[in-house]
FIKELO-527341 format. One line per 3 residues: number of its first residue (from 1); their letters; for each residue x, y, z negated of N, C-alpha, C. Coordinates in nm, 2 decimals. Layout:
N
NUM = a = X:Y:Z:X:Y:Z:X:Y:Z | ... .
This chain:
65
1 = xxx = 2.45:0.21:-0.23:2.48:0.32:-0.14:2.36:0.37:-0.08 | 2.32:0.50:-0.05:2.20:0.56:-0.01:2.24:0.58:0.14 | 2.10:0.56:0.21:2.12:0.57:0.32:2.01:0.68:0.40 .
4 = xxx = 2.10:0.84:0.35:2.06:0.90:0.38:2.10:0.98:0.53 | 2.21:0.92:0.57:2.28:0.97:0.65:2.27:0.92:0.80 | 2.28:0.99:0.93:2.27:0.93:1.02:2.33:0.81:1.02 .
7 = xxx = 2.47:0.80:1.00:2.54:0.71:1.04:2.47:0.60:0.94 | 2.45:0.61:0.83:2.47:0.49:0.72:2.32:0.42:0.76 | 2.25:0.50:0.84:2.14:0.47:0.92:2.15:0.37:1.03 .
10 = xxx = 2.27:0.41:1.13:2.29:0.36:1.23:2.38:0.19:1.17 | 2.45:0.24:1.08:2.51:0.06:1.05:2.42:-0.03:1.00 | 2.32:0.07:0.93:2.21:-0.05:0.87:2.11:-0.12:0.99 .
13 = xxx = 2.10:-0.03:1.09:2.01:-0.04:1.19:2.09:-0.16:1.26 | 2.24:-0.18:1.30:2.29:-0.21:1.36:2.29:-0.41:1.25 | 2.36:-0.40:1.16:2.33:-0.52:1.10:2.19:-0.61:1.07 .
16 = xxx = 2.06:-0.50:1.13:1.94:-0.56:1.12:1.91:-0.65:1.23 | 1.98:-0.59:1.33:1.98:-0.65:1.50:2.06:-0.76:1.45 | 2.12:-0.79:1.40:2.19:-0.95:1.39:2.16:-1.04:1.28 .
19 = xxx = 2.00:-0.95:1.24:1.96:-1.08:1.19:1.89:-1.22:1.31 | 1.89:-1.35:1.25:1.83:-1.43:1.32:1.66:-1.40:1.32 | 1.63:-1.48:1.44:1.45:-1.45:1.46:1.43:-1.50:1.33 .
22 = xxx = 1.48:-1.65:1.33:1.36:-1.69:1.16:1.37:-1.60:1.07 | 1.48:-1.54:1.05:1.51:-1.44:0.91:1.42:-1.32:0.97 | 1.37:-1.29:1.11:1.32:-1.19:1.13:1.18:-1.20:1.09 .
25 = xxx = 1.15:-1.30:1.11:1.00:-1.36:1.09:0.96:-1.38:0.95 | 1.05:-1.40:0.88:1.08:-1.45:0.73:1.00:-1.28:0.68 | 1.09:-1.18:0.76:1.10:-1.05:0.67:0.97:-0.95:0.73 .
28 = xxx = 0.92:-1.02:0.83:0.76:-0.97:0.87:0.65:-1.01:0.81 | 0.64:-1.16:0.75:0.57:-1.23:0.67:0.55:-1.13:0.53 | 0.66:-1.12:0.49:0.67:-1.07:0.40:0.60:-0.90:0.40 .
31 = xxx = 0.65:-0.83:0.47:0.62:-0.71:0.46:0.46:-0.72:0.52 | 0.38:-0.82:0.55:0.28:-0.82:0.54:0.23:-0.87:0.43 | 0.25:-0.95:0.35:0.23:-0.96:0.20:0.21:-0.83:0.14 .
34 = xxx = 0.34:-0.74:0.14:0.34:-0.59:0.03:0.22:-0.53:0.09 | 0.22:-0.52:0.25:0.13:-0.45:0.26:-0.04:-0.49:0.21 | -0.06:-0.62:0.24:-0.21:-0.69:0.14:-0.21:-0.66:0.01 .
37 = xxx = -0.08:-0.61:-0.05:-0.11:-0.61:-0.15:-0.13:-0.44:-0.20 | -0.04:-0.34:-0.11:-0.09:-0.21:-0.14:-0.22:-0.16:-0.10 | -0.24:-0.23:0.01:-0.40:-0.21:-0.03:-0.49:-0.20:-0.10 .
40 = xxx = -0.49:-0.33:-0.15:-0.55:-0.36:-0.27:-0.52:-0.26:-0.44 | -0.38:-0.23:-0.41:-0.34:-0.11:-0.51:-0.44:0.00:-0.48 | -0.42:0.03:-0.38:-0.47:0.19:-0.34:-0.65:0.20:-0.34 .
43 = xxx = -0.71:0.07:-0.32:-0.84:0.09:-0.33:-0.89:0.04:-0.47 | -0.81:-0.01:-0.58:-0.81:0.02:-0.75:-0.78:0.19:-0.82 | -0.69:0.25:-0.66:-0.67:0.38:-0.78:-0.71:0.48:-0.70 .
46 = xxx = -0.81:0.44:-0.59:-0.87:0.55:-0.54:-1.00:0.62:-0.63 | -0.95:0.75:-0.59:-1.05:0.88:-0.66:-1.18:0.85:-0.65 | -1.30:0.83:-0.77:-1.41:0.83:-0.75:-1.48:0.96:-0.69 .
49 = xxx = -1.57:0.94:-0.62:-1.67:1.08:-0.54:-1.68:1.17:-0.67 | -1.66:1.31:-0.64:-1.66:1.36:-0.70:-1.85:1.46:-0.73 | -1.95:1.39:-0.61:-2.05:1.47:-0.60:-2.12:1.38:-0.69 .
52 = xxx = -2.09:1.26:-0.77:-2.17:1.17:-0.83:-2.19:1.24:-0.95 | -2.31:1.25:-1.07:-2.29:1.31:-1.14:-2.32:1.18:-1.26 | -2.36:1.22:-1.40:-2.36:1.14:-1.50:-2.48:1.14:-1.51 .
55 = xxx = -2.55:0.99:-1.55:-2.71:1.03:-1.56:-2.73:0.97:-1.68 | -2.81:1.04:-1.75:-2.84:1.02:-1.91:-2.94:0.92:-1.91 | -2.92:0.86:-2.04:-3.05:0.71:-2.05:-3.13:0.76:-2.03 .
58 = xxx = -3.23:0.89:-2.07:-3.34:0.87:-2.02:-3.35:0.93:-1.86 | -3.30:0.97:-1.75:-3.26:0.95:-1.65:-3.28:0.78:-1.57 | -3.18:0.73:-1.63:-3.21:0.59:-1.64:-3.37:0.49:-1.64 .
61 = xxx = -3.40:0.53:-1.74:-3.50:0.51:-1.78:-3.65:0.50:-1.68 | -3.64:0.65:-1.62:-3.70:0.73:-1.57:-3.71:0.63:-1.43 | -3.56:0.64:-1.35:-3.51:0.54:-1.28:-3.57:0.41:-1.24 .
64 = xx = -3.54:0.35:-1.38:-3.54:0.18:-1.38:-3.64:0.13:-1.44 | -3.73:0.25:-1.50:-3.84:0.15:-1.56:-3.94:0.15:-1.59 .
């Protein structure tokens, strides 16, 4: 069932309040896990700089040696 709706909002809201602390704690732990882990997503699929350009071997060269 989607819970798009105020109400289907307010029962879900309402059954969350009766969870126990450990189960609450249980579900903080956790949502701090996804979150260590989207991070780590998001800084593998972040955009490289776009002002960096391509430098050719002898560029390189020029560079390094």
């Amino acid at each position: 069932m989607e819970k798009n709706s105020k109400c289907d909002a307010c029962i879900f809201n309402k059954q969350a309040v009766q969870l126990s602390d450990e189960h609450r704690a249980a579900i903080r732990e956790h949502m701090r896990e996804i979150d260590k882990h989207l991070e780590a997503v998001n800084a593998l699929i972040q955009p490289k700089p776009k002002n960096r350009r391509r430098m050719s071997i002898t560029d390189l060269e020029k560079n390094w040696g």
